[in-house]
C-alpha positions in Angstrom: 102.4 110.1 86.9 105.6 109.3 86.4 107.0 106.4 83.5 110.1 104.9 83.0 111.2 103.0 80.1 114.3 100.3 80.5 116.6 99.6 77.5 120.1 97.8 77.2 119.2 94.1 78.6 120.2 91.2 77.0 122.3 88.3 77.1 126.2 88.4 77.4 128.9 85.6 78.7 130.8 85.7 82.0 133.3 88.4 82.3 131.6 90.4 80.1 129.6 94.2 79.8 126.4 95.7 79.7 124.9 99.1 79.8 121.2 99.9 80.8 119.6 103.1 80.7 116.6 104.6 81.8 114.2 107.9 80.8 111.4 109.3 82.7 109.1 111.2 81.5 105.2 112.3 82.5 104.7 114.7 85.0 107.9 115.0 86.4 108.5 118.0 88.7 112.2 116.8 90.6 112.8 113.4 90.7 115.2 113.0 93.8 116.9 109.7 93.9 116.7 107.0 91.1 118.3 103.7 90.8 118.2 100.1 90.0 116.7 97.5 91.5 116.3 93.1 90.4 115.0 90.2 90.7 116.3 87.2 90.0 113.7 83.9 89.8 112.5 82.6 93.0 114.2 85.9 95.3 113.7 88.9 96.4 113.7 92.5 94.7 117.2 93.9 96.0 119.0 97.1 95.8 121.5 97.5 92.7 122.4 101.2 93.0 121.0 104.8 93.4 122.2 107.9 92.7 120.7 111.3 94.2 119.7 114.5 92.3 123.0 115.7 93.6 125.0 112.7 92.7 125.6 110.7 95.9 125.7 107.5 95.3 125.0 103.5 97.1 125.3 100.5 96.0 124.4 96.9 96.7 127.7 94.9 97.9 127.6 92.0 95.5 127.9 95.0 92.7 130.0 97.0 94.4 133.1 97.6 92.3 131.7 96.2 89.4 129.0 98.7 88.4 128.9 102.0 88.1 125.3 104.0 88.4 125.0 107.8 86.3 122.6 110.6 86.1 121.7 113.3 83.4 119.3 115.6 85.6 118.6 117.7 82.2 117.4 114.5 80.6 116.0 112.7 83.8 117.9 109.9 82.6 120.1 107.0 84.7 122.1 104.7 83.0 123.6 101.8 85.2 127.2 100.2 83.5 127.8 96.7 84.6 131.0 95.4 84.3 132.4 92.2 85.3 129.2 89.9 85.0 129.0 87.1 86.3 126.4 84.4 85.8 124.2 85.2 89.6 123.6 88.6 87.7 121.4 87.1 85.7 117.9 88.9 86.9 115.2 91.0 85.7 116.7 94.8 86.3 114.2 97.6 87.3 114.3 101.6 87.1 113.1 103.1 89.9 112.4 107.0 90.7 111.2 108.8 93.8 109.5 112.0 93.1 109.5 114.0 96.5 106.3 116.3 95.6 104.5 113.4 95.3 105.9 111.0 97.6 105.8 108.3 95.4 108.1 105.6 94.1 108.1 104.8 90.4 109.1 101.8 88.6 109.8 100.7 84.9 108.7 97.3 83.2 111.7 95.8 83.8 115.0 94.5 81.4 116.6 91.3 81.7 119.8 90.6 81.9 121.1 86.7 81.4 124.6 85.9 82.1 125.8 82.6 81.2 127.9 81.1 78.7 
C-alpha cells in the first residue's frame, strides 16, 4: 500500500497563489506517474496535471498556463503551484499515484482550496 498525504490548501482571493504538495510513502517500489486531480461541489473529479517518473508532463486546459506540476523522484514527492486563481478553482484537490508493479491507482484525503474574495 501506498499513502499520500496533501498539504498547502487553504483559502486565498482572486488573482492570487497557492502551493500544494504531496509525499508518498508505504511500500513504494516506482511510482510512475503522479498528479492532481478535484472536485468541486456537485461535478465531477477532473484532471488537474500529471507528471511522469521522467518528467513529461499534461495538464487540464482550464489550468493550463496557470499551474505548474513538479516532481522529486528521490523524495516521491509532487508539488502542484497554482498561480492565477480564480474563484471556479475553488474544489477539493487530490494526489494521485500509479504504481506500475502493482497496477494500482492511489489517492490522498484530499486539500481544499477556496477562492473567493
Amino acid at each position: 500500500q501506498v499513502q499520500l498525504v496533501e498539504s498547502g490548501g487553504g483559502l486565498v482571493q482572486p488573482g492570487g497563489s497557492l502551493r500544494l504538495s504531496c509525499a508518498a510513502s508505504g511500500s513504494i517500489f516506482s511510482i510512475n506517474t503522479m498528479g492532481w486531480y478535484r472536485q468541486a461541489p456537485g461535478k465531477e473529479r477532473e484532471l488537474v496535471a500529471t507528471i511522469t517518473s521522467s518528467g513529461g508532463t499534461n495538464y487540464g486546459d482550464s489550468v493550463k498556463g496557470r499551474f505548474t506540476i513538479s516532481r522529486d523522484n528521490a523524495k516521491n514527492t509532487v508539488a502542484l503551484q497554482m498561480n492565477s486563481l480564480e474563484p471556479e478553482d475553488t474544489a477539493v484537490y487530490y494526489c494521485n499515484a500509479y504504481q506500475l508493479i502493482d497496477a494500482t491507482y492511489y489517492w490522498g484525503q484530499g486539500t481544499q482550496v477556496t477562492v473567493s474574495s
